[in-house]
N, C-alpha and C positions, 0 to 999 in steps of 0.2 A: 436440495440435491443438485440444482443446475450450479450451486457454486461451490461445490463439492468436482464438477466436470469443469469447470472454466479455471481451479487453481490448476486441475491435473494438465490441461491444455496448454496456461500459460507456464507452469515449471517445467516441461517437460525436456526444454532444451537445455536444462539447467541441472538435472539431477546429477549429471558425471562433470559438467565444468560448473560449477558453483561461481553465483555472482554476488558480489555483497556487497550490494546496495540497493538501496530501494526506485532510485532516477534511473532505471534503464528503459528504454527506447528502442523499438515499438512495446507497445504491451504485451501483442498478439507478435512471437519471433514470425518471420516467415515461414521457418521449419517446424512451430510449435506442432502436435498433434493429441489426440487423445488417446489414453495407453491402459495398461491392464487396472489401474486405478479407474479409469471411466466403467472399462467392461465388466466390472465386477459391480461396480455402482448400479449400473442399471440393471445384472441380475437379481441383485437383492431387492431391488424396487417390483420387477417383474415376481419373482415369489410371494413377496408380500401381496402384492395387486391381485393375483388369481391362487392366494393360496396353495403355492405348489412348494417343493422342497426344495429349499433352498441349498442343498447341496447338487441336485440336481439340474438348478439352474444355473449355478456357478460354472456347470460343469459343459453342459449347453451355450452357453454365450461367448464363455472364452476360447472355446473351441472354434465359436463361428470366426471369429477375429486372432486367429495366433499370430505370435510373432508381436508382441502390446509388451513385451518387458515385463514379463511373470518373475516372479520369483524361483528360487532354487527348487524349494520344496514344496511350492505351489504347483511349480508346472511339471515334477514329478506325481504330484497328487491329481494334476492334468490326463497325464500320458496312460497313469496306472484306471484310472474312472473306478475305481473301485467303493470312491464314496466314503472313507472314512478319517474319520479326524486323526491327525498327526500332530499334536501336541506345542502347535507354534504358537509364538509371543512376538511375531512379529507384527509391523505396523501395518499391514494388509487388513487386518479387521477392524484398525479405525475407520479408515479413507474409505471402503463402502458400505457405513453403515448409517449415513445422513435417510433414504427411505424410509425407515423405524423410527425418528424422529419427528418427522413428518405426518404418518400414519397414527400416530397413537391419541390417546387422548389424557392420558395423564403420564405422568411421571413414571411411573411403577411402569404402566404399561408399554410405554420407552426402552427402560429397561431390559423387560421381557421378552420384548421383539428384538433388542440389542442382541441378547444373550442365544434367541431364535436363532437367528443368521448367522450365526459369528464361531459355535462349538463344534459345527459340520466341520469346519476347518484348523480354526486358531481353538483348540480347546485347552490348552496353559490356559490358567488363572490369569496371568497377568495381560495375556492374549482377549480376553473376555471383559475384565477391566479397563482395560486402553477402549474396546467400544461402546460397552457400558458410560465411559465417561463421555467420550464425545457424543454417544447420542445424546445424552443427560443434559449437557452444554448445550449441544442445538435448539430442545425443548423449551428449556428454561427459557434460553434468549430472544426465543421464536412467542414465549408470551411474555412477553416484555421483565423479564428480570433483567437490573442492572450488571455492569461489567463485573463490578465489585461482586457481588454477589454469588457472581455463578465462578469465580475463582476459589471464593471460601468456600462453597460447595464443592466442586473439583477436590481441594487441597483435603477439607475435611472430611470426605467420605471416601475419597480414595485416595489418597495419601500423596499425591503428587503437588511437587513444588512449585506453589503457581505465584509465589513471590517474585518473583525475576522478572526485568524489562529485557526487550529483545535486543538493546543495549549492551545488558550483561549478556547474552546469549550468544550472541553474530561472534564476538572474538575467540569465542571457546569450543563451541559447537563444531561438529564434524561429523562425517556421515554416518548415519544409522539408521538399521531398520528395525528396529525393537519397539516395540506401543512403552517401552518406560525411557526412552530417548526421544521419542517424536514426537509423541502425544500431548504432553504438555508443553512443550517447545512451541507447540503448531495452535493449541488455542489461546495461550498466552498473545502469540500475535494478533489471535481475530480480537481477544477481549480490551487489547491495545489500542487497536487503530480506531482513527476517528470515522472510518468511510469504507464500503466493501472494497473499492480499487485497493486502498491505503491497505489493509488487510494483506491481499493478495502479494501485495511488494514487500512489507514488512517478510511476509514467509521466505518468499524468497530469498532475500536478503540474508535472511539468516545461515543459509545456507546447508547442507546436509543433505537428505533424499528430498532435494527439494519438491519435484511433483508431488509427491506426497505427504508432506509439509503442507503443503497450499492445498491440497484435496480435504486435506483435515480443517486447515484453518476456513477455506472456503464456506462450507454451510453455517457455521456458527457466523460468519460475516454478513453473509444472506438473510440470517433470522433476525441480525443486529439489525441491518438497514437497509435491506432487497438488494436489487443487482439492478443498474443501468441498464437501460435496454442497449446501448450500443455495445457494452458489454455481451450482454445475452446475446445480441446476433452474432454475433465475431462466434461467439462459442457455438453456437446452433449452426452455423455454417460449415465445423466442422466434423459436425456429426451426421452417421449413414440414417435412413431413413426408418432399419428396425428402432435406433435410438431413441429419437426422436418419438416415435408413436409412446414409447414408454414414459417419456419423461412428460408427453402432454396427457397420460393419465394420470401418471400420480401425482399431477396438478389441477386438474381435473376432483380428482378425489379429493385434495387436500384445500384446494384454493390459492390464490394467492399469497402471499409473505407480508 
């Protein structure tokens, strides 16, 4: 989860001016911050952690923090509170559904928590799948399955083209926010890179809705090969203090990576 918050932190300066390449300097922009990809992250962690509804909690968090770069019909689905699913396939149901991957204990039951969190809002198919699959990615990688591995997986069960290097990727790519344009874009990077920074810049690099690019790629990085602590502080430094309490539960509950 915390590298799920640390891609959204570091892309964040990056979603409207795309950089493409992976040597940018500092890591942490000055102006980096953490945006409606974080606040959603930790609602979903927080539902999960005390059993509450997760449409309610979505609805609760993002509230406490507006003004985080919601989405069109996210933050119509904000303003209205009325709680019900609106039919989206956008890439918001990937980037905070790293908690359910964390929480579960098997595979199946990944999924289930996926599909828990994720149909209050993004209830399209394809919306459901995009989290589905990264929780599934996270799992897998988080108990040591190879790269290889959890891409045939990805490719085979849900039908996404996980053959392409970011390579092919960075020159064609352009912005989108669909779970069948980001989604696999975004774990093609973490299953790429040799190192969780390395991860992080590959996303970038690629360019497109970059923060959330890197919110995607980030956990699956995390489960690959944890997160530096000097990493982790840069990113915990800039989180409010409700954040924080959350994210040392559901490490807490889960353990360490």
């Amino acid at each position: 989860m915390l590298g799920a918050i640390i891609g959204d932190i570091i892309g964040s300066v990056y979603e409207f001016d795309n950089l493409r390449r992976t040597d940018f300097e500092p890591l942490f922009h000055p102006d980096s911050d953490f945006t409606d990809d974080t606040v959603c992250t930790i609602a979903v962690a927080a539902a999960l952690l005390d059993g509450l509804d997760p449409a309610a909690m979505l609805l609760d968090w993002c509230r406490r923090y507006p003004g985080r770069g919601y989405g069109g019909r996210f933050a119509d689905w904000l303003r209205r509170g009325d709680l019900k699913p609106y039919n989206s396939f956008g890439n918001g149901s990937a980037m905070r559904v790293a908690p359910a991957a964390l929480l579960a204990r098997t595979l199946e039951e990944a999924a289930t928590l996926a599909r828990q969190v994720t149909v209050v809002t993004h209830s399209h198919p394809e919306g459901v799948k995009g989290a589905v699959a990264t929780t599934e990615a996270i799992f897998l990688a988080r108990h040591g399955v190879d790269a290889a591995a959890i891409r045939t997986h990805v490719a085979t069960v849900h039908g996404y083209d996980m053959a392409r290097s970011t390579d092919e990727i960075r020159p064609v790519y352009r912005f989108n926010e669909t779970c069948q344009e980001t989604v696999p874009e975004a774990l093609i990077c973490a299953l790429e890179a040799d190192g969780f920074e390395a991860a992080i810049r590959l996303a970038i690099s690629i360019g497109g809705d970059s923060d959330t690019v890197a919110a995607i790629a980030g956990p699956v990085a995390e489960a690959r090969f944890g997160v530096p602590e000097s990493i982790a502080e840069a990113a915990r430094a800039k989180l409010p203090g409700d954040m924080l309490e959350v994210l040392a539960r559901l490490y807490a509950r889960t353990g360490p990576l």
